[in-house]
C-alpha positions, 0 to 999 in steps of 0.5 A, a space after each residue: 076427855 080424850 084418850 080416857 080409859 073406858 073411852 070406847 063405851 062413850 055413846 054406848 046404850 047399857 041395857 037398853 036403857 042408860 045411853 052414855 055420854 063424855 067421861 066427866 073423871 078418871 079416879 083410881 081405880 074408876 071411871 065416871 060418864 054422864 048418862 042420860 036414863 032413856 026409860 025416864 029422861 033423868 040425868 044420871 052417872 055411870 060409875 065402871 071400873 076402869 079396865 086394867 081393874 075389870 075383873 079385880 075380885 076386891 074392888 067389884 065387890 067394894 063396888 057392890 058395897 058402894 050399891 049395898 051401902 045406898 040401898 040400906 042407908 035411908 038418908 038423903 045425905 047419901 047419893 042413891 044408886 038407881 040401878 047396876 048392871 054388868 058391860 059386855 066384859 062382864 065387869 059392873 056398873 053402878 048407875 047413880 044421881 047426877 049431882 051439881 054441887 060444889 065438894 068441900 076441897 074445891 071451896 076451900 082452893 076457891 074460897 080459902 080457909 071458911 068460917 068456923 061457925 060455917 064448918 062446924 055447920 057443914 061437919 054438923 050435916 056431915 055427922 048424921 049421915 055418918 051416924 046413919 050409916 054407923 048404925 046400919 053397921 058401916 064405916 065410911 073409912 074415906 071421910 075428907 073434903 073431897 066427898 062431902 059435897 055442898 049444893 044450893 036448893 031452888 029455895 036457897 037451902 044447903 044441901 050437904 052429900 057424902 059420897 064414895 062409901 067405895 072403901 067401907 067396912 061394914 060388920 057383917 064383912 066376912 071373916 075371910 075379908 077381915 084377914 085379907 084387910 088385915 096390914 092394909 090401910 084404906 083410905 087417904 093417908 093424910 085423913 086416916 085414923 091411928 088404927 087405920 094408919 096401923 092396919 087394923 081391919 076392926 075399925 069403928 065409928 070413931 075411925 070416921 069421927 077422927 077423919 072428920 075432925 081433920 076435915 074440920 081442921 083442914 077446912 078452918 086452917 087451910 092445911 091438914 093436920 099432918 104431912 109427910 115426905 112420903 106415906 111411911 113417915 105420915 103414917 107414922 106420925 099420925 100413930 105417934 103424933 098429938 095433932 097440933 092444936 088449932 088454938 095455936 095455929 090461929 091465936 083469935 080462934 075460938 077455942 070452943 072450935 079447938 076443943 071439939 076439934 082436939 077431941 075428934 082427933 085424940 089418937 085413942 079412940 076412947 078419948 074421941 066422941 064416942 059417936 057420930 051423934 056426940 060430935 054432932 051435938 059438941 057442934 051445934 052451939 057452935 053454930 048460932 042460928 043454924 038455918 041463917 048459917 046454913 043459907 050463908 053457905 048456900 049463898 056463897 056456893 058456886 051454882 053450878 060447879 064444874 061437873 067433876 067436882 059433883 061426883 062421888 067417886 071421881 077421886 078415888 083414893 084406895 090405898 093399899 098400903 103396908 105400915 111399915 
C-alpha cells in the first residue's frame, strides 16, 4: 500500500520485539500493519493512529478502551490484545491476534443475500459476545456486517469475532466524558439506534440489540433498513421512522424471521429485547440444528480471506456528527 500513512514505520522493530511489516488497511482515524512477535514467532497486528490524530486526546484514550474492553471481557468471540506500547512520537499501539477470516459485509457482496436460518446462527453467536461485554458494562455502539468476522476452524467449525470495540461507552466512563459525548453520534449512521442517532450518551444494551437487528436485516434482505441522501436526513428517519417489515420485503420469508428482527429494531428501547441474552434465545428456534447450520457456514466461507477483510479496525467509522 504504498504512499500509506504511517508508511515510515513499515520494517520498524517496536520495543525490540514487534517487527512491522506492509499496512494491511487504512480506517479513519488508524492504521493497521501485519507484524511478526520476535520473542514468539506469532503473527500479529499493530493497530497506531494514524498521524494527523497522533496526539488526538479522545481517540487514544478510545484506544486504551479498545485494550481495556479485551483485557476484561473473557469471550473468545472478542480479539485478544496481546500488548500495547507507545512509537517514538509518543503516540500508541496496540499489538492484536492476526485473524483469517471472512467479515460479514464481504460475504453478503460475494454471496449475495444469506439464508435466514444462517443469520439468525451468525447473529446467535454474535449475541453472546454482545451479553458478555454488556455484563462487564460495555456498549459496543459500532455492531454491523463489517466487525462481525466468520473463520472456518481445522475441524470445520464456525468461529464467530466481534471486533472494534473502538467507539464503546462503557459505565464506569467519567462524568466529564459523558458531557463531551453529549450531541454527539458514534458510530455508523446507517446502523445506529434512535437514541444514538438523537445524541444520547447514556445508551444501553438495547442500543447494540437495535444495530444488530439491522445487520440482521441487511444480511437476509441485502440492503439496510434505512437510507438517506445525506447523514442529517438518515439520522432523522431512523428517529421518526418505523423499520420496514421483512415480511413484506420478501413475501416467502418466514415471519418468525420478521417478528424477532422487528422486535430488535422497534425504535423505543422498551419494546426490543430487553438484552442481548433475549434476542439470542428468540433465535435459536430459528436455527434448526445449530451445530449443522453453523458447519454449512463454515463450509461456504472463503478459506482464506483477503487480509484486510480479517482485521478489526481497518474500517473504522467514528462519526462525530451533531443531529441537526
Amino acid at each position: 500500500m504504498p504512499g500509506t500513512d504511517r508508511a515510515e514505520l513499515t520494517g520498524h522493530v517496536l520495543d525490540d520485539r514487534f517487527h512491522l511489516g506492509r499496512a494491511l488497511g487504512i480506517g479513519g482515524t488508524s492504521v493497521v500493519f501485519e507484524a511478526d512477535d520476535l520473542a514468539t514467532g506469532q503473527a500479529v497486528v499493530v493497530k497506531v493512529l494514524r498521524e494527523m490524530f497522533a496526539f488526538n486526546v479522545e481517540l487514544i484514550r478510545r484506544m486504551r478502551r479498545e485494550a481495556e474492553v479485551a483485557r476484561r471481557v473473557a469471550h473468545p468471540g472478542i480479539v485478544p490484545v496481546y500488548d500495547e506500547g507507545m512509537l517514538d512520537d509518543g503516540s500508541p499501539y496496540l499489538v492484536l491476534e492476526r485473524l483469517e477470516g471472512e467479515c460479514c459485509a464481504r460475504l453478503l457482496r460475494r454471496a449475495g443475500p444469506l439464508p435466514p436460518r444462517h443469520v439468525a446462527a451468525i447473529a446467535l453467536r454474535a449475541a453472546a459476545i454482545l451479553h458478555a461485554a454488556h455484563a462487564r458494562g460495555y456498549v459496543h455502539r459500532d455492531v454491523k456486517p463489517e466487525h462481525v468476522v466468520l473463520s472456518r476452524t481445522f475441524d470445520g467449525h464456525l468461529d464467530v469475532r466481534l471486533l472494534d470495540f473502538g467507539v464503546c461507552a462503557s459505565d464506569e466512563a467519567s462524568e466529564e466524558e459523558r458531557r463531551a459525548e453529549r450531541g454527539r453520534v458514534y458510530g455508523t449512521p446507517a446502523y445506529c439506534s434512535p437514541e444514538q442517532a438523537r445524541g444520547k450518551p447514556d445508551v444501553d444494551a438495547r442500543a447494540d440489540v437495535f444495530s444488530l437487528g439491522t445487520t440482521m436485516f441487511e444480511l437476509i434482505s441485502g440492503r439496510v433498513p434505512y437510507t438517506g441522501d445525506n447523514v442529517a436526513n438518515l439520522l432523522r428517519r431512523i428517529i421518526r421512522e418505523d423499520a420496514p417489515r421483512l415480511g413484506l420485503l420478501l413475501c416467502d420469508l418466514d415471519l418468525r424471521y420478521d417478528a424477532v428482527v422487528t422486535r430488535a429494531l422497534a425504535r423505543a428501547p422498551e419494546d426490543r429485547f430487553g438484552s442481548a441474552r433475549a434476542l439470542a434465545r428468540a433465535l435459536l428456534p430459528l436455527v434448526g440444528d445449530r451445530r449443522a447450520t453453523e458447519r454449512e457456514i463454515a463450509a461456504s466461507l472463503r478459506h482464506r480471506a483477503p487480509a484486510q477483510d480479517a482485521i478489526a479496525t481497518v474500517r473504522e467509522d467514528l462519526a462525530h456528527l451533531a443531529v441537526a
